[in-house]
VMD Tcl script that draws the C-alpha trace (Angstrom):
set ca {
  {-6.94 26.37 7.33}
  {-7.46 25.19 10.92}
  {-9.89 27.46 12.90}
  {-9.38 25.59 16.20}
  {-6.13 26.80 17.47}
  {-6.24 23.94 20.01}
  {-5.63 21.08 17.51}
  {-2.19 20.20 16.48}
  {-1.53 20.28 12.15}
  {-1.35 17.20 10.65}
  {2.37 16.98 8.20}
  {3.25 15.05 5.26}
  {6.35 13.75 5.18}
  {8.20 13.33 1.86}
  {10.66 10.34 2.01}
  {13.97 9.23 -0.19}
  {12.58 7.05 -3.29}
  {16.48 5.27 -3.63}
  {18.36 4.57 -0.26}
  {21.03 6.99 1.30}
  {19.94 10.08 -0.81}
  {18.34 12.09 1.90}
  {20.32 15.39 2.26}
  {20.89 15.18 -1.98}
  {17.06 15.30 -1.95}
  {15.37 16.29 1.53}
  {15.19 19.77 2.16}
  {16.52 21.03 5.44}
  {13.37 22.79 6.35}
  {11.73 19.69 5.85}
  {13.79 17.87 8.48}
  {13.94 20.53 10.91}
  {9.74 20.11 11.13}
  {10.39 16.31 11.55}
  {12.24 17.11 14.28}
  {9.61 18.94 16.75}
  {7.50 15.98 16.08}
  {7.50 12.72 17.91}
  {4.54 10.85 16.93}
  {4.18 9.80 12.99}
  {1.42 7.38 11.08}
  {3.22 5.13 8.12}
  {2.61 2.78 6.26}
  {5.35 0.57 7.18}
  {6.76 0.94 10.92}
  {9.81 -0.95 10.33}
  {10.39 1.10 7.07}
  {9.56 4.44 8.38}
  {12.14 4.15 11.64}
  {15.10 2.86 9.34}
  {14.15 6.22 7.66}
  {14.42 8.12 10.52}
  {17.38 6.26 11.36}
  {19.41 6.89 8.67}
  {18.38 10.87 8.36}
  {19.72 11.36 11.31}
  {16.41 12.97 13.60}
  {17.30 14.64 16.98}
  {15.11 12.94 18.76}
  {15.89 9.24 19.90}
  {14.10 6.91 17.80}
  {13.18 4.87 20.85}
  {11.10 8.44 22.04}
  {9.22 8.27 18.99}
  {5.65 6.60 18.69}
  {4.50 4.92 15.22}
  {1.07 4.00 14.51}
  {0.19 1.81 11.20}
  {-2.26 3.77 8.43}
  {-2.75 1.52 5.51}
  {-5.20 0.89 3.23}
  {-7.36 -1.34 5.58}
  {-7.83 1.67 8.15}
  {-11.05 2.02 8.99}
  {-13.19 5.22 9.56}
  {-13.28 4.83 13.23}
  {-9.71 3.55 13.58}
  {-8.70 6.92 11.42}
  {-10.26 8.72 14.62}
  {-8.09 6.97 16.81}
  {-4.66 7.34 14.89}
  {-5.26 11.27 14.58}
  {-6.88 11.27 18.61}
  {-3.38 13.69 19.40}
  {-3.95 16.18 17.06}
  {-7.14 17.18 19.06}
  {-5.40 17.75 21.83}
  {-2.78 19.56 20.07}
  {-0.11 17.38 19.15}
  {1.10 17.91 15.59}
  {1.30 14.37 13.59}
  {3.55 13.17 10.77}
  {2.65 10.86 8.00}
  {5.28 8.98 5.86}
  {5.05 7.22 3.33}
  {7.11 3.87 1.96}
  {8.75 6.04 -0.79}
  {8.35 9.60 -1.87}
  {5.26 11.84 -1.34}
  {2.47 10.67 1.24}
  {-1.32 10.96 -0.14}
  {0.13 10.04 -3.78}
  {-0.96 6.41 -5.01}
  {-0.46 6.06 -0.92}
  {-3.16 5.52 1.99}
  {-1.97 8.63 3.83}
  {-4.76 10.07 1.62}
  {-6.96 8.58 4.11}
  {-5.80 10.34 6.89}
  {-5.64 13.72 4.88}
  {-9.25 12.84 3.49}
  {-10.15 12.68 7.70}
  {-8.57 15.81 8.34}
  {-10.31 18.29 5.93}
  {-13.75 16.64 7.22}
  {-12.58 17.32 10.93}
  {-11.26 21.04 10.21}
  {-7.58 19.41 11.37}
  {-4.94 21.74 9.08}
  {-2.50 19.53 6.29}
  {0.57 21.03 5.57}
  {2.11 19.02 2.52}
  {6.16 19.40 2.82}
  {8.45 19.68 -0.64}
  {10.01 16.30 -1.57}
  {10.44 14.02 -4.15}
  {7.64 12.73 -6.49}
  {8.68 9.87 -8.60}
  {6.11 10.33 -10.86}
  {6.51 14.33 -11.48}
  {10.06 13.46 -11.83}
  {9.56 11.09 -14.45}
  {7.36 13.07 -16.05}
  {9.75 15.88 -16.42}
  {12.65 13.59 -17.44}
  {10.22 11.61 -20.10}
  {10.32 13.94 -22.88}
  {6.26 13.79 -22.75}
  {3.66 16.25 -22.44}
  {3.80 18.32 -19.38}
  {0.83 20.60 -20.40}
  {-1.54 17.36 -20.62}
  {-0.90 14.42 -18.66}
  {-3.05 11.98 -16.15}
  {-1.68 9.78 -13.12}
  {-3.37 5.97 -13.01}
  {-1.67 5.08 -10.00}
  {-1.48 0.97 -10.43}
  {-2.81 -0.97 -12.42}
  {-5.84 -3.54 -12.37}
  {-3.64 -7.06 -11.19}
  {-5.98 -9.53 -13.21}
  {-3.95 -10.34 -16.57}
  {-7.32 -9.21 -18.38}
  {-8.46 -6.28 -16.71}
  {-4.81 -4.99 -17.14}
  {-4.56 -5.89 -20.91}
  {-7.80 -3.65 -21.28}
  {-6.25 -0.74 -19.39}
  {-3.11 -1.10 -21.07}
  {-4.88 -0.74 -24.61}
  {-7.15 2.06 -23.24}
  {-4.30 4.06 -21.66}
  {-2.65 3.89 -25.04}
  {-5.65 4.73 -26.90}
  {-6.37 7.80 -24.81}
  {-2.26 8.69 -25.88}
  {-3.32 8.99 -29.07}
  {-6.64 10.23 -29.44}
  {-5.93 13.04 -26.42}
  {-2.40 13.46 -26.84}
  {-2.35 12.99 -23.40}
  {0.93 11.24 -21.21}
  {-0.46 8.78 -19.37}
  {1.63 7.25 -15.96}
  {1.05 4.34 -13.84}
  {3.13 2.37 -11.65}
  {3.12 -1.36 -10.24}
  {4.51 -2.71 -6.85}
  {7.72 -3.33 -7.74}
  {8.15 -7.19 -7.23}
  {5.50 -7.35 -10.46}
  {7.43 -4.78 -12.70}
  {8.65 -7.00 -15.29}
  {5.50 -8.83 -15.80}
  {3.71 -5.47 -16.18}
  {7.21 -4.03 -18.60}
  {6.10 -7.15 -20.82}
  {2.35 -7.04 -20.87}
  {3.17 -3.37 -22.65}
  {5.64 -4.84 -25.09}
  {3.56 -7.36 -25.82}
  {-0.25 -4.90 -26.19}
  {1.28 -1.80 -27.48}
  {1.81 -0.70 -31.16}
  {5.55 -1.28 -31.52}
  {6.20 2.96 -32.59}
  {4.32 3.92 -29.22}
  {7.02 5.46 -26.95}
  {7.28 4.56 -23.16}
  {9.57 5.70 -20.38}
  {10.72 4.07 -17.89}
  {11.74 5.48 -15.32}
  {13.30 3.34 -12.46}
  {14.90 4.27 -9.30}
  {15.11 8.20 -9.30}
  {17.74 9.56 -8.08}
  {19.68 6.55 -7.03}
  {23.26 5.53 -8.48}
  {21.42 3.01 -10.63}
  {18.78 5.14 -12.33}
  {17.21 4.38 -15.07}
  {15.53 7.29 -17.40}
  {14.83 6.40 -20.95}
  {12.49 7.21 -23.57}
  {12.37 4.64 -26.50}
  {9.76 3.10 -28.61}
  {8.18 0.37 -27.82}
  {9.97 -1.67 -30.74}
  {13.04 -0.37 -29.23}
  {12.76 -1.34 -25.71}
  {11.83 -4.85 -27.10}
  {15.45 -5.16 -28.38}
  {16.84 -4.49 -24.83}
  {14.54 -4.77 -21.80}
  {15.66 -4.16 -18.46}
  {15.45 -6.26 -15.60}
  {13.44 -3.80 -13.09}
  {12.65 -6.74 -10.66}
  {11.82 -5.14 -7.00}
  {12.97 -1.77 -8.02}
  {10.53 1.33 -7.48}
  {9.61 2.23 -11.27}
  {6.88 4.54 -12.94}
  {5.88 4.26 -16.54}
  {4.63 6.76 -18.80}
  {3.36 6.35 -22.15}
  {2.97 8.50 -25.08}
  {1.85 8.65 -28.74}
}
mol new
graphics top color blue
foreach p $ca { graphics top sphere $p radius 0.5 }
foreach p [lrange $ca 0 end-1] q [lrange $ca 1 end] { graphics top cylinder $p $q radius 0.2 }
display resetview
């Protein structure tokens, strides 16, 4: 917890994972936080005021300050973004779809703020990857998160054949993502590396009208693949 009552807390901001869904999935605790706060780090500035936008905050958007955090942040350039907290603003970080700090640079700035005794609170939204985990049918009691995988064809041949043999030998779900421009190439790279009874889910935009949650063997999918081109997806995959 933050002993220096002076600084401000630093907030993470859980965002919609499909378009228009924020009061079926947003608490309204959550937005009634967002709107004391007027100065927010994301990812995407563009992204995070159409959010804003469309949830309705209080507080002009226009009155609102946005500073980028993304993986290139720097050290030094952390220090700057998080300068208000020190003088006892509190800050919100968003991310480009559901929970900040998860596969997402905002663990950068959360990372900053335990070393600089600056308090995180972590706000209740959705996960896509907890909620595909939940609707995959896989192990709950043993699972691991990859994030994405390696982009070189090799390198992500080899993790796809490790990640199943870990499935097996661990009985262990394992879940990893890809930006979602590159799903299908990554949906066939499994087809094509997997043993055809290995089961994956796919699980593509949660909680939109188009969702897709389905647990098949690989075999199966085969017979029918989806066309997940630029939609937010997670995999999981399971003995």
């Amino acid at each position: 917890m933050n002993k220096n009552k002076a600084f401000g807390k630093l907030y993470l901001i859980p965002t919609v994972i499909a378009p228009d869904t924020h009061d079926q999935v947003l608490p309204i605790g959550v937005k009634a936080i967002t709107n004391t706060l007027k100065y927010f780090l994301a990812e995407n500035v563009r992204t995070a005021r159409r959010f804003l936008s469309a949830w309705g905050i209080e507080r002009p958007i226009h009155e609102l300050q946005f500073e980028v955090l993304d993986k290139r942040t720097t050290e030094e350039e952390m220090g700057k973004l998080l300068a208000p907290v020190r003088y006892g603003e509190d800050v919100g970080i968003m991310s480009e779809a559901g929970c900040p700090g998860v596969a997402d640079p905002g663990a950068l700035a959360v990372a900053y703020a335990h070393r600089h005794d600056i308090e995180v609170v972590p706000l209740v939204g959705p996960s896509s990857f907890l909620l595909a985990l939940m609707g995959s049918g896989f192990s709950g009691q043993s699972f691991i998160f990859h994030g994405y995988l390696p982009i070189d064809k090799g390198k992500r041949i080899k993790a796809i054949k490790r990640l199943e043999k870990q499935s097996y030998e661990l009985q262990q779900t394992q879940i990893f993502m890809e930006t979602p421009y590159r799903n299908n190439q990554l949906l066939e790279a499994l087809l094509k590396n997997c043993h055809t009874n290995t089961r994956l889910c796919i699980a593509s935009n949660l909680s939109g009208n188009n969702e897709i949650l389905k647990t098949k063997t690989m075999q199966a999918w085969k017979a029918k693949k989806p066309d997940l081109h630029k939609i937010p997806t997670v995999f999981l995959l399971s003995a």
